[in-house]
N, C-alpha and C positions, 0 to 999 in steps of 0.2 A: 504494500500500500504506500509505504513510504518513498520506495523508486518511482512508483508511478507518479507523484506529487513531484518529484526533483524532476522525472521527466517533463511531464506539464511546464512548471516553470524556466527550464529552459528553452522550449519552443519561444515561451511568453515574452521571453526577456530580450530579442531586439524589438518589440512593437513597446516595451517599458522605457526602453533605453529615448526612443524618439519621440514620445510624449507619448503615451499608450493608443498611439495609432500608427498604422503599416503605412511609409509613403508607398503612392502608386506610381508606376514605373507606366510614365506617358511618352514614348518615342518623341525627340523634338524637330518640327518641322522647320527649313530651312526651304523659304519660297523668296522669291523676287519681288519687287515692285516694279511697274512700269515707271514708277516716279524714282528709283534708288539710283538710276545711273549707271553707269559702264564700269566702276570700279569700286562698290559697294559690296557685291554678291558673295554670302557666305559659301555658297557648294562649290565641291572640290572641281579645280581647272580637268579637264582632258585634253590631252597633247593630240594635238592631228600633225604628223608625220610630212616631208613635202610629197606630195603623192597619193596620198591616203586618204579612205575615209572614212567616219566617222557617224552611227548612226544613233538617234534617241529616238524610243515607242513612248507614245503617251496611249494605253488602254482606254479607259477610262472615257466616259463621255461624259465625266464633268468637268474636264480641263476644254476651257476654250480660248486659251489663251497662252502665249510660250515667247519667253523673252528667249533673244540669243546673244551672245557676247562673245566676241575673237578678239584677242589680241596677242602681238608678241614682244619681244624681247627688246625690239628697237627694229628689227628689221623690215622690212616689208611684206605685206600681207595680202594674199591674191588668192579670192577662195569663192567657192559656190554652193550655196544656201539652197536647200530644198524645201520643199513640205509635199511631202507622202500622204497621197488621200485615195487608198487603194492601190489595187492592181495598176499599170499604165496612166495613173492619174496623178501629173502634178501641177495642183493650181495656183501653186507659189514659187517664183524663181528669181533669186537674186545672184548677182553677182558685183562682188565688190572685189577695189583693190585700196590700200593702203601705202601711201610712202612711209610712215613709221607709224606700227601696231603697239610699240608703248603711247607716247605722245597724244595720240590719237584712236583709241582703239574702236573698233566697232559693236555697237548696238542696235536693236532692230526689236519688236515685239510682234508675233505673227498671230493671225487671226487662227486657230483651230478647233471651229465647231463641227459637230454631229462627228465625233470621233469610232475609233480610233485614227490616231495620225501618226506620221514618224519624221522628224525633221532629221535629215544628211547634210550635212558637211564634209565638201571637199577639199582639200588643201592642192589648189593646182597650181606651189609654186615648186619651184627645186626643192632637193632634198635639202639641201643648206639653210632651207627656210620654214625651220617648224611653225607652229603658231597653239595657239590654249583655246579652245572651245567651252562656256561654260550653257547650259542648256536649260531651262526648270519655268514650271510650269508658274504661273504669276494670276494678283488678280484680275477679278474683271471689270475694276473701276480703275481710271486711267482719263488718259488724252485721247483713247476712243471714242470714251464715251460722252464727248463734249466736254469735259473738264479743262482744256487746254485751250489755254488765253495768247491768240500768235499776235506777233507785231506786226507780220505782212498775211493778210488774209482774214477768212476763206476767197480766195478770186481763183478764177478761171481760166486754165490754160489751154489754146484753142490746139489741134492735133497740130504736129509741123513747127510751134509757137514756143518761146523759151521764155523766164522770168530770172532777173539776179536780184539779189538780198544781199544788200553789205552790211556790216555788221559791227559796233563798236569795238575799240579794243578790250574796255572791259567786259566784255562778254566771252567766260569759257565752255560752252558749250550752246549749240543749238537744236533745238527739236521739228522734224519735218513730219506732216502728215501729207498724203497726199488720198485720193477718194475718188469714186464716178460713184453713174446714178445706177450703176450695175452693170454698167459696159467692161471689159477688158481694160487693163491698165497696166499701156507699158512707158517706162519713163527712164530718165537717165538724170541722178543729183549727184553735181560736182561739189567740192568743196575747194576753192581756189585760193591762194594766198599771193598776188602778185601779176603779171598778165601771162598768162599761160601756163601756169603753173598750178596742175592739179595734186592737190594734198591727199584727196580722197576722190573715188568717183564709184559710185555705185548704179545700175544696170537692172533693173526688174520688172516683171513680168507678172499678173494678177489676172485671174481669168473670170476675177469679178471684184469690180474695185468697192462696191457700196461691201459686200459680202466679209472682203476682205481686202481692209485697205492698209497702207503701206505706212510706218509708224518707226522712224529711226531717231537717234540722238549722235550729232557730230559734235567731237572736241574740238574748238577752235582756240588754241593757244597761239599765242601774239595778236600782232593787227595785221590790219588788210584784209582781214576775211570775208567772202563773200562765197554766196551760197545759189548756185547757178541749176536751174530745174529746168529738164528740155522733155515736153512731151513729143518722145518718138514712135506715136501711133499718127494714122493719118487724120484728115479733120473730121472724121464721122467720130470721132475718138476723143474727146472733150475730155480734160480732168479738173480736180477743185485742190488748189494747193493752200496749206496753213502752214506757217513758217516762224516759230517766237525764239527769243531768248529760254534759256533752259537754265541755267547758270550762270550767273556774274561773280565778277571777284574784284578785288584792286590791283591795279599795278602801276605804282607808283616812281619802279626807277627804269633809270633807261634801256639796262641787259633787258625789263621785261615786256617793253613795247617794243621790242626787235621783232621781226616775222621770222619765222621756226625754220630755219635752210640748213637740211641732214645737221640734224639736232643744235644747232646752236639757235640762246636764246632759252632755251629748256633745260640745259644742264650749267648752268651759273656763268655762261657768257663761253664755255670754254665749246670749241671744236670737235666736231666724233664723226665718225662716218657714217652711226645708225641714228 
């Protein structure tokens, strides 16, 4: 009788120890915001290889939503974004390049309703040029859904027709939305720093823009920045561009209003090659 009792009270005794209740062991979620930004995100980076790639299943058909984030080391980054909606069915294609994936890295939020979906990532650049993929699934309140205050926009750009947005220097980052009334939407956003001189140019393809419209965030570190949108479908092909501020900051000395040329300007005035 006496064992049994020693028995008992040792089961008893870690829920004694933590105030005489068991904590409960809640798995803890690590999800994105469309609002956190390109370099906030707590889940672990995946390496895409140059060459390589890289795939994420979302089951589930209560995820309607998937932020994507690439970036590298300094290098350059040249890679192609999918969204899998079935067999032979892809109705999301982006393609982007980067001149520097630290500095500037890329972010995107992609539409993915009546699921399951699988977002691929390509890395098509050489092997010498890995890059970080992070993927996860995010809410569904955002810049989608109306919440997003632009400085140029909502306006209309006509198919063939191009729009630029320059941009203060204190401004570190901007956010694009771009939309139709359900027609296809294919577009081309440069991010330019200087005259002819593209920092970023991204490439996409939407086989239904109301459905699933295109929703990225560009770093613009230094001045000069301007933000060049060219719809490349033809004029039966109309899209609705919104364009704001995302981030501001200060910069107050002169290394930090230099424009960003293979890294100088970003690493304390000094020279790199990435």
């Amino acid at each position: 009788m006496k064992f049994g009792s020693a028995l008992s009270l040792l089961f008893l005794l870690p829920s004694v120890v933590e105030g005489f209740v068991t904590p409960s062991r809640v798995p803890a979620t690590t999800s994105l915001s469309a609002f956190d930004g390109p370099r906030s995100s707590a889940i672990p980076e995946v390496t895409v290889q140059g060459g390589s790639l890289k795939t994420w299943t979302f089951k589930s058909h209560a995820v309607e939503r998937v932020q994507v984030v690439l970036k590298t080391e300094g290098r350059p980054l040249d890679a192609d974004v999918e969204l899998w909606a079935g067999p032979d069915n892809t109705p999301h294609k982006i393609r982007v390049y980067v001149e520097n994936g630290s500095s500037r890295p890329f972010s995107t939020v992609l539409e993915t309703p009546r699921g399951p979906n699988t977002v691929a990532i390509r890395n098509i650049g050489q092997m010498e040029f890995p890059m970080a993929a992070q993927v996860e699934a995010v809410s569904s309140e955002g810049a989608l859904d109306g919440e997003m205050r632009p400085t140029h926009g909502p306006m209309t750009i006509q198919g063939g027709a191009l729009r630029t947005f320059p941009f203060d220097p204190m401004v570190d980052s901007v956010q694009v939305l771009l939309r139709t009334d359900g027609r296809p939407l294919n577009a081309r956003v440069e991010l330019l720093q200087g005259p002819n001189n593209n920092k970023q140019v991204i490439e996409l393809y939407t086989e239904d823009g109301l459905d699933r419209p295109f929703y990225a965030i560009l770093e613009t570190p230094g001045n000069g920045n301007v933000v060049r949108i060219v719809n490349t479908a033809t004029v039966e092909f109309p899209l609705t561009c919104s364009v704001g501020a995302y981030r501001t900051g200060r910069r107050d000395s002169f290394d930090d209003m230099q424009p960003v040329i293979s890294g100088y300007g970003s690493n304390n005035g000094n020279f790199s090659p990435y």
